[in-house]
Structure formats: C-alpha cells, structure tokens
N, C-alpha and C positions, 0 to 999 in steps of 0.2 A: 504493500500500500504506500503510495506516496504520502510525501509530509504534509501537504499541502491539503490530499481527500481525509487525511487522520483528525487531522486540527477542525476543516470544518464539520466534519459528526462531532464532534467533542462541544464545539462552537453552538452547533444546536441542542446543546442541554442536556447531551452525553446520552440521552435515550435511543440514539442511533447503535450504540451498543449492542442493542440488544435488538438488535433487527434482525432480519432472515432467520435461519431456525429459532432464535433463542425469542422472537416473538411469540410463537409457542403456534402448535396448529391442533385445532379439532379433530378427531379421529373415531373412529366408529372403530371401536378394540374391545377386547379382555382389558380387565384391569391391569392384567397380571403383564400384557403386553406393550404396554405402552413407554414409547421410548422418552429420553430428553426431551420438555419442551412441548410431550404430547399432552392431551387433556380432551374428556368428556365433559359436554356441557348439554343435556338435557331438562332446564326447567318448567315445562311440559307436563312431564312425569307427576309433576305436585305444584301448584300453579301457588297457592297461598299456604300459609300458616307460618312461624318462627321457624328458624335459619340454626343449624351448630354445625361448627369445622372441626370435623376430626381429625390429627395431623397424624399420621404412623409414619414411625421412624426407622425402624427394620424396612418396610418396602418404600419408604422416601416418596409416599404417595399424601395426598389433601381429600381428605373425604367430602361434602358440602350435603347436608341432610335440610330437607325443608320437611315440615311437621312429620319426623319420621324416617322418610323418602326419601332416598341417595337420589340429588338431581347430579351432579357433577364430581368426578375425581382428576386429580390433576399429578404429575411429577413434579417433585418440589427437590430442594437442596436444603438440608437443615445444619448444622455447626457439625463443622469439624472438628479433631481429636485437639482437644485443649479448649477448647470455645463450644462444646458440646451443646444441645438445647435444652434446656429441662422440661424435666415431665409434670405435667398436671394439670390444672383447671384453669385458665384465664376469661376474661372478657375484653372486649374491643374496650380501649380507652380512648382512643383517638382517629379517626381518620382525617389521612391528604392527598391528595391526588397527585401531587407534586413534590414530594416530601425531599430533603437531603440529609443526609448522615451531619450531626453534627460531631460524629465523634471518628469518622474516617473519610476524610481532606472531602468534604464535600462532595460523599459522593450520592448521585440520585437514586431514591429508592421507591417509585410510581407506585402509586396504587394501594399506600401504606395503611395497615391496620394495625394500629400500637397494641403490644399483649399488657406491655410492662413499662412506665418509663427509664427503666435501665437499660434498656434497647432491645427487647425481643419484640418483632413484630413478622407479619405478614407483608411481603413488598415482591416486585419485579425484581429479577436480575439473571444471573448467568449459572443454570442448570448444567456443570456437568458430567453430572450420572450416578455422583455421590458425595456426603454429607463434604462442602467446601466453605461454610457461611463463619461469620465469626457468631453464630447462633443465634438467628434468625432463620426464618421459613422464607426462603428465596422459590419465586412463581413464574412461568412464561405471562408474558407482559400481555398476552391478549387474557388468557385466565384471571391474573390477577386485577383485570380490569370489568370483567363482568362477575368478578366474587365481590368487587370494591359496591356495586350497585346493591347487593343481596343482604349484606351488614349494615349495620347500625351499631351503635355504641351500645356496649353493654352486651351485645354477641357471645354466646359463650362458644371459644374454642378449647379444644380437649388434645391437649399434646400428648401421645401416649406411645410408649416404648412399642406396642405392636397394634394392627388393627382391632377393632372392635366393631360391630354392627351395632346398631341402636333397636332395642327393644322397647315396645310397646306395654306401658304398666297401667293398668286402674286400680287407686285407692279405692277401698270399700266406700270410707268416709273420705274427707277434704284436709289435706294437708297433714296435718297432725291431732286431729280432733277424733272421737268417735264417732259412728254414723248417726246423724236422724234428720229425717226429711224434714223438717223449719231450719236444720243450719244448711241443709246441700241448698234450697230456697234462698235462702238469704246471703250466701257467698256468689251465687250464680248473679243475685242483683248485684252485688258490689263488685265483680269480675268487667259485667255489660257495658261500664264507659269507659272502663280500662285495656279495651281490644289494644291490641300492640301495632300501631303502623309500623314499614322497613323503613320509612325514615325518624324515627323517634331520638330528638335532641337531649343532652344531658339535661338542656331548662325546660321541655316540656313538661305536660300537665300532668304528667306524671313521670314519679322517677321510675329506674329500674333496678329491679328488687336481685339480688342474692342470697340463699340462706345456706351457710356452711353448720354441718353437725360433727363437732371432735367428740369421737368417745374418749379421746387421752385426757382432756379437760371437762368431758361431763356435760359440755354447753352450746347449745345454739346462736348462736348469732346472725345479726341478720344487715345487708349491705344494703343503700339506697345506692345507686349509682355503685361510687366504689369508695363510699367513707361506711362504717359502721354506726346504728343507729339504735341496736335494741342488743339485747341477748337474755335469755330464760337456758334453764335446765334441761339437760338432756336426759329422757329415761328410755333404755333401747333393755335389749335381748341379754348384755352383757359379752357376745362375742364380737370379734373383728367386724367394723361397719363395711369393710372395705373401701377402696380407692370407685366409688362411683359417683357418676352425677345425674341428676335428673332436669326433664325442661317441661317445662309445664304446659301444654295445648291449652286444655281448658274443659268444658264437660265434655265427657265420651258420650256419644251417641246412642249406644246400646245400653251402657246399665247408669245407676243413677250413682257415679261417681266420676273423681275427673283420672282425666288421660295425661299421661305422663310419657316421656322418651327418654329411655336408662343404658346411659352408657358406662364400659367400666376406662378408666383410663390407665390405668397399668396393674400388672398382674396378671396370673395366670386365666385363663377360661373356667376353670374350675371355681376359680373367687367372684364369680360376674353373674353370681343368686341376685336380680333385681327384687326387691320386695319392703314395698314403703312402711308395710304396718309392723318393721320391728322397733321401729323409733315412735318416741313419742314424748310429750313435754305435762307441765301444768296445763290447768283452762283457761288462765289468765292471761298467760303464756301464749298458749293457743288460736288465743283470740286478736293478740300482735300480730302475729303470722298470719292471719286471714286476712287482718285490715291492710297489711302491705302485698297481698297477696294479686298477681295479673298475670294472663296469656304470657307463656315468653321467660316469665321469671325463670331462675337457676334451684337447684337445689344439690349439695354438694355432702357427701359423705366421707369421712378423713377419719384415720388411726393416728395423726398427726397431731401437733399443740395447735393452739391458735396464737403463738406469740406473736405481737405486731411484727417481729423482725421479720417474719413471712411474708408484712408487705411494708412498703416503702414509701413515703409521701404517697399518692394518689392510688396505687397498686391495686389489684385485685385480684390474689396470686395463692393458688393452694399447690405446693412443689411439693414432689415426690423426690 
C-alpha cells in the first residue's frame, strides 16, 4: 500500500480499517461454521420483546436472544492471554456510535456498548480468529452496527466461559412472593405503563431495574439503572444458587404466572437447574421488588459477596 492510500483511510477516521472482510458479511451457516467476520442476522425470527447478548468465549461467538429467541450470532475476538475478558453478568452502560479508546492512542471503537467503565465493552474492530482484544468483545462493523440498534442501556449481557441456550421459566407466583390471584392482578397493573421500549434513556420514566441474590451475604439487592437502591434478606434452599440470570418478559400467556429467560453464565450444564421458587425474601421485602419490578428487568443469582469492590463508580458488574 502506498503512503499516501495509508494516510488517507487513517484520515477518514481510521474506520477504513476495517473495510473488506473485517466489515463482517451475513451468511446463511451453522453456527459452528462460520468464519472471521461472518454473522447471522435474522430478527424476523422474534420481531418484539427485551434483547440479552450472550458472549461465549471457548467458541469466540455473540449470541443476541430477543424475548427468548436467538435472532443473531456473530464471531467476535475477546482478550487475549494477559488482558483476558471476565466472566459474568453486565449491563449496557453507555452507548456511541463513534466512540475512541481513550486509553489506546485514540483508537476508534464504532458501535460501542460500554459493559464496564474500566473498559470492557462491545465495539467494531479486527477479528482475527482468536481471542487478540486487550479485553473487550471486538465485532464485524456491519454486526456491530445493527446489535448497536437492538440495545439500550441497561441491556443485560452475559459473558460466559462456554455457550449456554436460554431457557424459558414460569414463576408459580411473581417474583418472590407466594401465589394468589389479587397480587398476580395487581402487579400485572403496575407492570402495564412500564412496557420497556428498545430505546429506553437512563432519564426516562422509568429506571431500569436489576436485582442481584448472594447467598454468600444472605441479601438481595436491588439496582435502578446501575446505583443500588434497596436490599432485604435472602431466604433460599441453602444450596449453591448458582452462577445464573434471569430476564423478565412479563405474564406468560398460558398459566397465571410470569415468564422469565434463564441463562447460566458459567459453569458446568449440570449446574444450569433454572428454578425461581428456591429463593425467596420477607413480605415487606417483597413488596420493594414488585414496586420496582418491569418487562426487561434482570434478575441475577451469585455464590459471590456483594462487596462494592465488585463495582466501581457507575458499574454494574457481577465477575466470576
């Protein structure tokens, strides 16, 4: 390449980089086939409901589940040896279309979905073929430009050592309460103005909820956005909750409880039992968790502490 054709890609805001393959192309494949670069994008498949990115890091693939339903998987590039990714539970905290590294000489990172403000996010860049990021989820620049359309702040992504499908759960009763039809009634009215749009602002009229359960600490907690606002008692089974999360749809259609999506984010298959009613709180308690409760919310299950050191200024970070 001449000096001259070098300088002006660079000149145009270095997104020339990432032209020809490394723009990434649609492909009608196996999962299991799909090369650098390549990505399914089907959202067709599931037109509406809340959004979760599964990120698996043994096959260096990007899951995209709408209420449920794998519309899209993509090749990704996650951290390489010393800069590795971590595994666990995040939410979008920021998106920009235009974003630059401010922490390596300025370099552009399109399409960016903040996990962490310590630098993990979702961004375009150079696929090739295995983990090369300084840990970051690196995407072909057309993929990460129509996932950038599908998130919203507050997005749960699920970074996870290997893949996982997402399972489909109905609580008996709602959330952590026991069943009886005047509370399934009365949460369904308080859910009704809280439908979640895909463009939902950290200022809109309502925040977005997170509830993390440590059995190592005994306590619920629960997140608006990504500051902590409440927390009550945890009363579960007594055994390992495991490393899972759930996303809350909203009522199930067939029986009179709501519908959840349960993913495990690390560990083995054997630990990935989805089953809401071995946790459970006070009434008091209970009845927090309802009032913060919408379409879309998170709900997260950890063996872990909940020391703040887990997150950092603005974070919203449960690491394995």
């Amino acid at each position: 390449m001449r000096r001259r054709d070098f300088t002006i890609m660079i000149g145009a805001g270095g997104l020339s980089l990432l032209a020809g393959p490394l723009a990434g192309q649609h492909v009608y494949k196996e999962v299991n086939a799909l090369q650098p670069g390549e990505f399914t994008w089907h959202p067709e498949r599931q037109p509406d409901g809340p959004v979760s990115v599964v990120v698996s890091l043994d096959e260096q693939r990007v899951h995209v589940y709408r209420n449920g339903v794998r519309i899209a998987v993509s090749t990704c590039s996650s951290g390489k040896p010393g800069h590795e990714t971590p595994t666990g539970v995040f939410v979008v905290l920021q998106k920009d279309r235009d974003h630059r590294s401010s922490t390596y000489n300025n370099a552009p990172m399109p399409n960016m979905n903040r996990l962490t403000w310590g630098g993990i996010a979702l961004h375009a860049g150079n696929l090739p073929g295995y983990p090369a990021s300084h840990g970051c989820i690196r995407l072909p620049l057309k993929f990460s430009a129509l996932l950038f359309e599908v998130t919203h702040l507050g997005t749960p992504v699920i970074i996870a050592a290997s893949g996982s499908a997402p399972d489909s759960v109905v609580h008996p009763g709602f959330i952590l309460g026991s069943y009886e039809t005047e509370e399934f009634e009365r949460v369904l009215d308080t859910l009704s103005p809280r439908q979640h749009p895909s463009d939902w602002a950290m200022d809109g009229a309502y925040p977005i909820t997170s509830i993390i359960a440590s059995s190592h600490d005994e306590r619920i907690v629960i997140l608006e956005n990504d500051r902590q606002v409440a927390d009550g008692p945890l009363i579960w089974d007594g055994k390992p909750l495991g490393p899972h999360v759930y996303v809350l749809h909203g009522p199930d259609d067939g029986q009179r409880g709501m519908q959840w999506q349960a993913l495990t984010y690390d560990g083995t298959a054997e630990q990935a039992g989805h089953d809401l009613t071995r946790v459970g709180t006070d009434k008091a308690f209970g009845e927090v968790i309802a009032a913060h409760s919408h379409p879309g919310m998170i709900f997260v299950f950890t063996d872990l502490p909940l020391h703040p050191d887990r997150r950092t200024g603005r974070d919203f970070v449960v690491m394995s």
